[in-house]
C-alpha positions as CSV (number, residue, x, y, z in Angstrom):
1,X,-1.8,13.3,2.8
2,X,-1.0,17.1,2.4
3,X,-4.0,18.0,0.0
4,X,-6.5,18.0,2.8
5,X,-4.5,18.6,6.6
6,X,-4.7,22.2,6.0
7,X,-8.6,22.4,6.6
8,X,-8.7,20.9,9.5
9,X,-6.8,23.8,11.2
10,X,-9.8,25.7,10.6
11,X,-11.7,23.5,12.8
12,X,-9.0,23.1,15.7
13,X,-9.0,27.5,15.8
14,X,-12.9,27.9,15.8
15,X,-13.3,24.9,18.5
16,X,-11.6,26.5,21.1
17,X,-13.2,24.8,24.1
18,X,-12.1,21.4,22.7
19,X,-12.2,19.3,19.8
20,X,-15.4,16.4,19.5
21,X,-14.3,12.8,19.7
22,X,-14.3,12.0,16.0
23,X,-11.2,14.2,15.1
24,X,-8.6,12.3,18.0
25,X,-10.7,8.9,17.9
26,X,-10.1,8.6,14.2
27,X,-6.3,8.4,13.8
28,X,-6.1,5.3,15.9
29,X,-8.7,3.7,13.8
30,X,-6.8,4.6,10.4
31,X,-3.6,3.3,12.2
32,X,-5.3,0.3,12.4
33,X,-6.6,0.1,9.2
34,X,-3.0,0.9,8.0
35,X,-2.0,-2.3,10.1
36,X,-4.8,-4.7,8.3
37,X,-3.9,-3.3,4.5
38,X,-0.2,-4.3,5.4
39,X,-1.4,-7.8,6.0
40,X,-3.3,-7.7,2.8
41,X,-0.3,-6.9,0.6
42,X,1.7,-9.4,2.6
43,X,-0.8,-11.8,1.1
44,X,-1.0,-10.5,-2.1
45,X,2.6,-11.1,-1.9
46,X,2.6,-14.3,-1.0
47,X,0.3,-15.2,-4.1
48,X,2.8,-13.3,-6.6
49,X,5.5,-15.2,-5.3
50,X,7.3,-11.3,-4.4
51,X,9.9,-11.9,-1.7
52,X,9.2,-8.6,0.3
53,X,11.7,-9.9,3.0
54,X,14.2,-10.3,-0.1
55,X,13.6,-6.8,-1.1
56,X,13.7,-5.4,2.4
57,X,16.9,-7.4,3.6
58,X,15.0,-9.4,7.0
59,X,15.2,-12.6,7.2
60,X,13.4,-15.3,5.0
61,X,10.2,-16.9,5.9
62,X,11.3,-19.4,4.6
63,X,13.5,-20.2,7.3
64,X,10.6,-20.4,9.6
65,X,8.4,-22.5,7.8
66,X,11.1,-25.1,7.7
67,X,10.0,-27.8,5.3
68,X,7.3,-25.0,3.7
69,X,7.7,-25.9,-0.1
70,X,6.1,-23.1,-1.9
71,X,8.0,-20.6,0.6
72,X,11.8,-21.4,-1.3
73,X,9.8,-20.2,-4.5
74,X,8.8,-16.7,-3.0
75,X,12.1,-15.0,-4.1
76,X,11.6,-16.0,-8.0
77,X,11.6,-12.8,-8.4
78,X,13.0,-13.0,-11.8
79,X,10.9,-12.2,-15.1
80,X,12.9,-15.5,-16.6
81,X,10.7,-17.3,-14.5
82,X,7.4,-15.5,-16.0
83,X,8.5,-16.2,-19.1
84,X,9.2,-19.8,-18.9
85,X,6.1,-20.5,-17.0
86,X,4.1,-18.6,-20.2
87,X,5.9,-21.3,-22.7
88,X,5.3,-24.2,-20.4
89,X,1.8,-23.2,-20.6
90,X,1.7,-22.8,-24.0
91,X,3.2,-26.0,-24.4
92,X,0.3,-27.7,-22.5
93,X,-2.5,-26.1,-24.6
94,X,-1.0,-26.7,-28.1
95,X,-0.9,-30.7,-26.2
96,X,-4.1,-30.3,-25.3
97,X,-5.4,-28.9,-28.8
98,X,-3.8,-31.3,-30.5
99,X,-5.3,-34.5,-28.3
100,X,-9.0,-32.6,-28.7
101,X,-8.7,-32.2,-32.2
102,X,-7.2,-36.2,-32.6
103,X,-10.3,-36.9,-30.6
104,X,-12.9,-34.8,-32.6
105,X,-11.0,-36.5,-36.2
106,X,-11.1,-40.3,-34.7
107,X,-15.1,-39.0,-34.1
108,X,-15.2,-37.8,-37.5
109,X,-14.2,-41.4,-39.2
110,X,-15.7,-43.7,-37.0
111,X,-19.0,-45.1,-38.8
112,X,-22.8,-44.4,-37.0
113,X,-23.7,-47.7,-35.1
114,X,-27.2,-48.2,-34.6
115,X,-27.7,-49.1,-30.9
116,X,-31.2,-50.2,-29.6
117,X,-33.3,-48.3,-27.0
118,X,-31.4,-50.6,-24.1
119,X,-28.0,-49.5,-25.2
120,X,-29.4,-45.3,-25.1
121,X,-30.4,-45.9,-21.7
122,X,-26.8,-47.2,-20.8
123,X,-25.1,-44.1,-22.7
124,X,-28.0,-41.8,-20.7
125,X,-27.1,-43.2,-17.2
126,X,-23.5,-42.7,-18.0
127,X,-23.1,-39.5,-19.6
128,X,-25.7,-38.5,-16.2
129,X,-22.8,-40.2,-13.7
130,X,-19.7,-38.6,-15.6
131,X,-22.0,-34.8,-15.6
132,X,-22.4,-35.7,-11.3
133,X,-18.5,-36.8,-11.9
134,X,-17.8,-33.5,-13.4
135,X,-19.7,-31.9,-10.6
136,X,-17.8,-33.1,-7.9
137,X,-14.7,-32.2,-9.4
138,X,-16.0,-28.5,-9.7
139,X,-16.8,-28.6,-6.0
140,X,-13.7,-30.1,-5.2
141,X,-11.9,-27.9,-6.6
142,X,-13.4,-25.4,-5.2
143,X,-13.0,-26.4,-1.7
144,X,-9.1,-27.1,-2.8
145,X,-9.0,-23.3,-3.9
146,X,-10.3,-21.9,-0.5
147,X,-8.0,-24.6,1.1
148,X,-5.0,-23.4,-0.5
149,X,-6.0,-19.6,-0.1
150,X,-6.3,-20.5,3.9
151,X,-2.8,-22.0,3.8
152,X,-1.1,-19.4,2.2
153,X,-2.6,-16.6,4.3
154,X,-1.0,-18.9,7.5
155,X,2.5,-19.4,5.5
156,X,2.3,-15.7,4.5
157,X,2.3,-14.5,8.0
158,X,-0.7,-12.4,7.1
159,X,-3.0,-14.3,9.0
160,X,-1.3,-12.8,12.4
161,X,-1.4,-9.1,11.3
162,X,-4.9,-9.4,10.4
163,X,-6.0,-11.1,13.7
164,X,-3.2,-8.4,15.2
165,X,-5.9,-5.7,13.3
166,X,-9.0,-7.1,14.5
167,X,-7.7,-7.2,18.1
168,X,-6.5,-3.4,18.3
169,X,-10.0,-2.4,16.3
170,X,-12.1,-4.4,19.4
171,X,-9.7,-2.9,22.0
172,X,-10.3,1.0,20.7
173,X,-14.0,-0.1,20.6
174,X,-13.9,-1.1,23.8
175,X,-11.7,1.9,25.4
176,X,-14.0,4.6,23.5
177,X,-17.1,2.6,24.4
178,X,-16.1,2.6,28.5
179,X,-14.2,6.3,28.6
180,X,-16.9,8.3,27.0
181,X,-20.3,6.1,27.9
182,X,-19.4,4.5,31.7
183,X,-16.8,6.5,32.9
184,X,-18.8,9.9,31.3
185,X,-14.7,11.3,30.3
186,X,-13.7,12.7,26.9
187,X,-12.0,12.0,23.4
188,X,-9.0,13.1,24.8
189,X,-9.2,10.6,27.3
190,X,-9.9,8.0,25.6
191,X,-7.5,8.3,23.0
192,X,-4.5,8.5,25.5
193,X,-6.3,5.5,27.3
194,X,-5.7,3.5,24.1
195,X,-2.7,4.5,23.4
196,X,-1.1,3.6,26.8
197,X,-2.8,0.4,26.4
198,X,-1.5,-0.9,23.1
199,X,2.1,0.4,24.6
200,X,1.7,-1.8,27.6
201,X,-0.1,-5.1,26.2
202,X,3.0,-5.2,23.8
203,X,5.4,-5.6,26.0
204,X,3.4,-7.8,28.0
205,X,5.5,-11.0,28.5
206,X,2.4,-13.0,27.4
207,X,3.0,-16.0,25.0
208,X,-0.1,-14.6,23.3
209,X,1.9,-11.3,22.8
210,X,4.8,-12.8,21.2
211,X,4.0,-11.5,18.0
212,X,2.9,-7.6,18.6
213,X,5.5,-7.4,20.9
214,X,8.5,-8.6,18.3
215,X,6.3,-6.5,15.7
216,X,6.3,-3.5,18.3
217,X,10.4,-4.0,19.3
218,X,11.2,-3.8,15.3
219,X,8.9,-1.3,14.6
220,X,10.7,0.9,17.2
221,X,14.2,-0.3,16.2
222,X,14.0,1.0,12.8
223,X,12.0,4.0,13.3
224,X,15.1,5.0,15.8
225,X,17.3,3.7,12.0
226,X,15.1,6.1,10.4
227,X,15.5,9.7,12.6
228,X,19.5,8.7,12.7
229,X,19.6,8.8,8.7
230,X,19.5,5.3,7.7
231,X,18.9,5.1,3.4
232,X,18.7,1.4,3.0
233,X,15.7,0.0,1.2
234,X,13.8,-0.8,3.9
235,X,14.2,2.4,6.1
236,X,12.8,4.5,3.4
237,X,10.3,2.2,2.4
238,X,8.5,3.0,6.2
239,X,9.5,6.6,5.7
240,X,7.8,6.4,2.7
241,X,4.7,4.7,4.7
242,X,5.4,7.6,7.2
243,X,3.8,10.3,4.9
244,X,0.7,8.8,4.1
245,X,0.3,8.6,7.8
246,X,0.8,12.8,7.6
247,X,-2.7,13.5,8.5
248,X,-2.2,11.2,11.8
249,X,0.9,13.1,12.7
250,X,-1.1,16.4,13.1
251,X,-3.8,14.8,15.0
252,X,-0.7,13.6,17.2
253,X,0.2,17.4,17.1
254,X,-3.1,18.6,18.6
255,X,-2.9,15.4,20.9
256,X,0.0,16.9,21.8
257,X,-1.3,20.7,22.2
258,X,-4.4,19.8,23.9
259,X,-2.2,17.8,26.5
260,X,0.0,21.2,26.9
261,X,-3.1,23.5,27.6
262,X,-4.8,21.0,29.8
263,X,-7.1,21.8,32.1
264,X,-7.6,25.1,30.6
265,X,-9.5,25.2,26.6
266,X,-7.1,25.1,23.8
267,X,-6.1,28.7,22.9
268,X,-7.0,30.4,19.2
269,X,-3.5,31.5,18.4
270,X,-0.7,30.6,15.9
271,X,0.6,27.8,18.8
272,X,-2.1,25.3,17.7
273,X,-1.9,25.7,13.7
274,X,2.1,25.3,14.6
275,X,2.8,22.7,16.3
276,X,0.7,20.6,14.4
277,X,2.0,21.7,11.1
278,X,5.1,20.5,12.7
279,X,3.9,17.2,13.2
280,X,2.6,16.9,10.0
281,X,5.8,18.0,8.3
282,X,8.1,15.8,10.2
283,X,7.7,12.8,7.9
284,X,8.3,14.7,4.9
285,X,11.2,16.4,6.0
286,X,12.9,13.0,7.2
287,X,12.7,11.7,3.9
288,X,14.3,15.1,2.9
289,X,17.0,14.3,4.8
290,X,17.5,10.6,3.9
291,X,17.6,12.3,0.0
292,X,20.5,14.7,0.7
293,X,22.3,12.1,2.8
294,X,21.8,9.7,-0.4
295,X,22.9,12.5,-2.6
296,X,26.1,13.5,-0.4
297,X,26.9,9.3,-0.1
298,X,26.3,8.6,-4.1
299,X,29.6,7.0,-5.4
300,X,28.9,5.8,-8.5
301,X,29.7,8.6,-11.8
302,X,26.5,7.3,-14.0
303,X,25.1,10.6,-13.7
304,X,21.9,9.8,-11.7
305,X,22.9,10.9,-8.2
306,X,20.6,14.3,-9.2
307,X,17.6,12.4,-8.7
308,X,18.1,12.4,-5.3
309,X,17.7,16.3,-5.4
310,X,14.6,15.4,-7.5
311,X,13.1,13.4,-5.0
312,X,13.7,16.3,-2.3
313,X,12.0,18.6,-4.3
314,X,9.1,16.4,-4.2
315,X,8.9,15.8,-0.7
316,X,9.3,19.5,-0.3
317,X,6.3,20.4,-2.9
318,X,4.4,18.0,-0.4
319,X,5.3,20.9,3.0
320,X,4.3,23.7,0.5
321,X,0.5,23.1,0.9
322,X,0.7,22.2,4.6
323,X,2.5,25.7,4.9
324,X,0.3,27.4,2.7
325,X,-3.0,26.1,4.4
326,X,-1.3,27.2,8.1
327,X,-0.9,30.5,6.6
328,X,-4.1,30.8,5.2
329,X,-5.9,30.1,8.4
330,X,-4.6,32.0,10.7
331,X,-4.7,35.1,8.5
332,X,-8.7,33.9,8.4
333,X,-8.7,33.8,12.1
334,X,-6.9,37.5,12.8
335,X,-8.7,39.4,9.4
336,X,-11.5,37.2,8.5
337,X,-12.7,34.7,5.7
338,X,-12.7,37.2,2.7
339,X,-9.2,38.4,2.7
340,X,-8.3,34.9,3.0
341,X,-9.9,33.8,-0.5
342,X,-7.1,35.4,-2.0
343,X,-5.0,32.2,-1.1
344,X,-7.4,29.7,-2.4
345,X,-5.7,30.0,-5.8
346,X,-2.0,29.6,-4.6
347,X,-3.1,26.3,-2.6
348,X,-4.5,25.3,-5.6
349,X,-1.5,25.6,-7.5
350,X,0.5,23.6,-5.2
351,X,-1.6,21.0,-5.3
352,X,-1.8,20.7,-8.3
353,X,1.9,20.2,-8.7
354,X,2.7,18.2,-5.9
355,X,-0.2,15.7,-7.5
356,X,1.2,15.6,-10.8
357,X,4.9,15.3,-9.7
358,X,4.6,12.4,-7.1
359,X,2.0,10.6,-9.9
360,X,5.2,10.7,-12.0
361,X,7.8,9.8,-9.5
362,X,5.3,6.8,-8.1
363,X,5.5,5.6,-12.0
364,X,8.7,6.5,-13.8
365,X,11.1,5.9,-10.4
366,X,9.7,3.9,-8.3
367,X,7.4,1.3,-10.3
368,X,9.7,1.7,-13.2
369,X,6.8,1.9,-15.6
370,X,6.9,4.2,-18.7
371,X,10.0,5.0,-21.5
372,X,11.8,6.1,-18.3
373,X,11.4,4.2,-16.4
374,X,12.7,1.8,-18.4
375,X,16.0,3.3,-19.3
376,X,16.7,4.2,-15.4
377,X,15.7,0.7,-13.8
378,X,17.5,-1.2,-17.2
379,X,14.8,-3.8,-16.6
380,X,15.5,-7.1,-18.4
381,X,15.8,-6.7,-21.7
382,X,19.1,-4.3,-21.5
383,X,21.6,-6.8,-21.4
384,X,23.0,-9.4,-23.8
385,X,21.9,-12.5,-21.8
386,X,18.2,-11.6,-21.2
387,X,15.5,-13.2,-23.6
388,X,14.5,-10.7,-26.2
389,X,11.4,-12.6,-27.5
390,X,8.5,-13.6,-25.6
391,X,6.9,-17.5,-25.9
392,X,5.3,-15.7,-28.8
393,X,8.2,-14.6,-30.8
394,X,7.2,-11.0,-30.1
395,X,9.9,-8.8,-29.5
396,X,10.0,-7.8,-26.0
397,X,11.2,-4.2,-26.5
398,X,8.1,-3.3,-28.4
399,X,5.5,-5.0,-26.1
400,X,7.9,-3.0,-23.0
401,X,7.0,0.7,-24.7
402,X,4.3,1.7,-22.1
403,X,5.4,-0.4,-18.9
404,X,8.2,-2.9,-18.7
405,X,9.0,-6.5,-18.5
406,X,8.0,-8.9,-15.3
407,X,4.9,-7.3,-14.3
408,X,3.6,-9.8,-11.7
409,X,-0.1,-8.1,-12.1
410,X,0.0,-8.5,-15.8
411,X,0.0,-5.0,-18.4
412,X,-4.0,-4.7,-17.3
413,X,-3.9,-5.0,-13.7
414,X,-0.5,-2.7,-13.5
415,X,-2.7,0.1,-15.8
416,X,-5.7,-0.3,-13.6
417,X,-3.2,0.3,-10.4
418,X,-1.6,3.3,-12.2
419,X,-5.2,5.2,-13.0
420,X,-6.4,4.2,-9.3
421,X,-2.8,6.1,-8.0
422,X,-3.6,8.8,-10.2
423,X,-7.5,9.2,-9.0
424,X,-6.3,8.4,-5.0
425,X,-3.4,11.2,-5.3
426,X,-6.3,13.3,-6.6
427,X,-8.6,12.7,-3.7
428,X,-8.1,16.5,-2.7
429,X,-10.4,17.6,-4.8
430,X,-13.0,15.9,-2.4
431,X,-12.6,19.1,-0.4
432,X,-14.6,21.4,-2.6
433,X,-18.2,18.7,-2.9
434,X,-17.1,18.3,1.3
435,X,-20.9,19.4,1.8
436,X,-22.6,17.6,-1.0
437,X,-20.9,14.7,-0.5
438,X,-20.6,14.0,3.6
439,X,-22.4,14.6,6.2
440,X,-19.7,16.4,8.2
441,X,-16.5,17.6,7.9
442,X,-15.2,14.3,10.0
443,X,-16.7,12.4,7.5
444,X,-14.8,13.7,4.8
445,X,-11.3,14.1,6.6
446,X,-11.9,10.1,7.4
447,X,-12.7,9.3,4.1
448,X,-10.0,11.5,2.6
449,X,-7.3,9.1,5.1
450,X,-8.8,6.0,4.0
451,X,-8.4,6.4,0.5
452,X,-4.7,7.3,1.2
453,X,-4.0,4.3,3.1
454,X,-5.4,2.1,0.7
455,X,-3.6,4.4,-2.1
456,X,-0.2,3.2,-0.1
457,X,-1.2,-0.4,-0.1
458,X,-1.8,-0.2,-3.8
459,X,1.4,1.4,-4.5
460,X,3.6,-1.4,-1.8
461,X,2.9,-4.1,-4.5
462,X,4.4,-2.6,-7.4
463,X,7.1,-0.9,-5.6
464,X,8.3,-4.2,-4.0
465,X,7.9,-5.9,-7.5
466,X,10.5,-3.2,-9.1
467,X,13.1,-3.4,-6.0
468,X,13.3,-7.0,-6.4
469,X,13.8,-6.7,-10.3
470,X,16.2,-3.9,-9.9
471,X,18.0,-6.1,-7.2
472,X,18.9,-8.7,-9.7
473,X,20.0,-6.7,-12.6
474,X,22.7,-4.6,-9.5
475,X,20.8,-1.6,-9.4
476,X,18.8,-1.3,-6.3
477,X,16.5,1.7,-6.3
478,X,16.5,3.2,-2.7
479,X,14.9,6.6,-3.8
């Protein structure tokens, strides 16, 4: 979320007596939108059949759900699977081809009878009950479809983060409603109110808080994992998560600073560009560090422990704007607007780079899309024993050129993610139509997060989809 936090210290310097609401009231609300797009892609999951658990090493749902079915067939995970299922299905529709066009030759050779005007009404009132037949079955299937969608959002586990969303959106509703409108107090209040009350409804001992408080216990359990180095899938999979929540760090920063300065205003000095930029860095620099520690750990001699350095790079491109924008700023605030121009072009550049170098990590590493990709995730069709034809006869290498093999969104639906990454990691670019576009800067910087969460819960699916692949070849990617 780099390409737009550096504006907003403009903001925070002139607004010296204190910051509106909108700017501390609307991390909590992207927070919780981050929350409900999780429970989507838990869903969409579900409905893949992509063991996240299995990729993630927690425990199954399966063993849970006890006599759940359909939840022992989440961890196919295999594109063997795929495969067979596309020539089972081919295998019913040359059947069913072959019964329709028996039918429509048996049609062809049976002679014209000449039935009188008693028999047509017959045939009329029967072809009328088997349309009304044919009707019912649409309807009934239809009903089965929203039936089964219901049950696998409750088997998913989905259906309790989303409710777990909903809850926390009525209860900051509530808090802002109360702090600013009965009890007349301010943004800053009422953000800390909200904050203190999520932290003590989940540990409530409440049966009703079962849930967020297990949800709240592990979510502080492997954050601790996290700043104590831990490089296992699932640690940098949330650190990963961590820096699309950038932007919400530095609001967390100026939480922070405000809190510091209270009752007095919030001073126009380097102190509140820093300590933000701080915040706002931390996630970045933790997955820095989980890089180098992967580097310094790397015991296998394939050649691929430099990719680690790679991926620090990256993450490091990702601090350059945040440090460039800081700069920029406060040389606006000491010499004025004009002499900071000069810097637009340098931010630009970064940018610029940082875009087009994650764009490529999020396909080539961690999707595993593209001629690279293919050879460093060795997807499928590399060894001996995997099927080098499709149901089709076509050869699997050639049809693999552009993507790779077991893609659970099909070769259309995986493009259509990989141009919406692309356009979401460009959403920077927002910043320069900010006042044809919005109404108000706020508007923008909220828009700008939401398309970054949503980019992240585009991105979870596909990324889950290529650790469980390169799980069963031996070659777990934890980059």
């Amino acid at each position: 979320m780099s390409q737009e936090i550096g504006n907003i210290f403009a903001q925070a310097s002139r607004e010296g007596e204190g910051l509106p609401h909108d700017p501390l009231l609307r991390s909590p609300t992207i927070l919780i939108l981050f929350i409900a797009l999780w429970g989507i892609d838990v869903y969409v999951f579900h409905r893949l059949r992509l063991d996240w658990r299995k990729a993630m090493d927690l425990p199954s749902q399966g063993d849970t759900n006890g006599s759940n079915g359909s939840s022992s067939n989440n961890g196919n995970d295999c594109e063997d699977g795929d495969i067979e299922l596309l020539r089972t299905s081919s295998a019913q529709h040359q059947q069913t081809s072959t019964a329709s066009s028996d039918d429509d030759d048996t049609q062809a050779i049976t002679p014209v009878s000449h039935e009188d005007d008693d028999d047509d009404d017959r045939a009329n009132l029967l072809n009328h009950a088997v349309s009304r037949s044919s009707s019912g079955n649409r309807n009934s299937n239809s009903a089965n479809d929203i039936r089964a969608n219901v049950t696998s959002l409750k088997s998913s586990g989905a259906d309790k983060i989303l409710l777990l969303s909903a809850s926390l959106f009525l209860l900051l509703y509530v808090t802002q409603f109360v702090c600013l409108n009965v009890l007349s107090g301010s943004g800053l209040f009422a953000t800390i109110t909200f904050y203190l009350l999520v932290f003590v409804l989940s540990l409530s001992t409440s049966p009703s808080a079962a849930f967020p408080r297990s949800l709240f216990l592990s979510l502080l359990e492997h954050l601790a994992a996290i700043a104590t180095g831990g490089t296992d899938f699932l640690h940098v999979f949330l650190a990963d998560a961590l820096c699309s929540l950038s932007k919400i760090f530095f609001d967390l920063g100026l939480l922070f600073s405000l809190v510091c300065s209270y009752p007095h205003n919030l001073p126009t000095s380097s102190t509140v560009l820093l300590i933000p930029s701080l915040f706002a860095s931390m996630p970045f620099l933790i997955r820095i560090r989980q890089c180098m520690g992967s580097y310094f750990n790397y015991e296998k001699n394939d050649g691929f422990e430099f990719m680690h350095i790679l991926n620090s790079l990256k993450y490091a491109s990702s601090i350059l704007p945040i440090v460039i924008s800081a700069f920029q700023h406060l040389h606006e605030s000491r010499k004025g607007e004009e002499d900071t121009n000069r810097y637009e072009g340098v931010l630009q550049f970064f940018l610029c780079v940082n875009t087009l170098f994650c764009f490529t990590w999020d396909t080539v590493v961690d999707w595993g899309l593209g001629p690279g990709g293919i050879a460093f995730c060795e997807v499928g069709f590399v060894g001996s024993s995997a099927p080098q034809t499709d149901s089709n006869g076509q050869d699997l290498k050639k049809k693999a050129v552009c993507l790779r093999q077991g893609l659970r969104l099909g070769s259309t639906g995986t493009w259509i993610c990989v141009i919406a990454n692309f356009s979401m990691r460009c959403a920077w670019v927002l910043r320069y139509f900010q006042t044809s576009l919005f109404n108000s800067w706020d508007q923008y910087v909220l828009a700008a997060q939401f398309i970054e969460v949503f980019r992240r819960a585009v991105w979870n699916v596909l990324r889950v989809e290529n650790q469980l692949l390169q799980t069963r070849i031996g070659r777990p990617n934890k980059k």
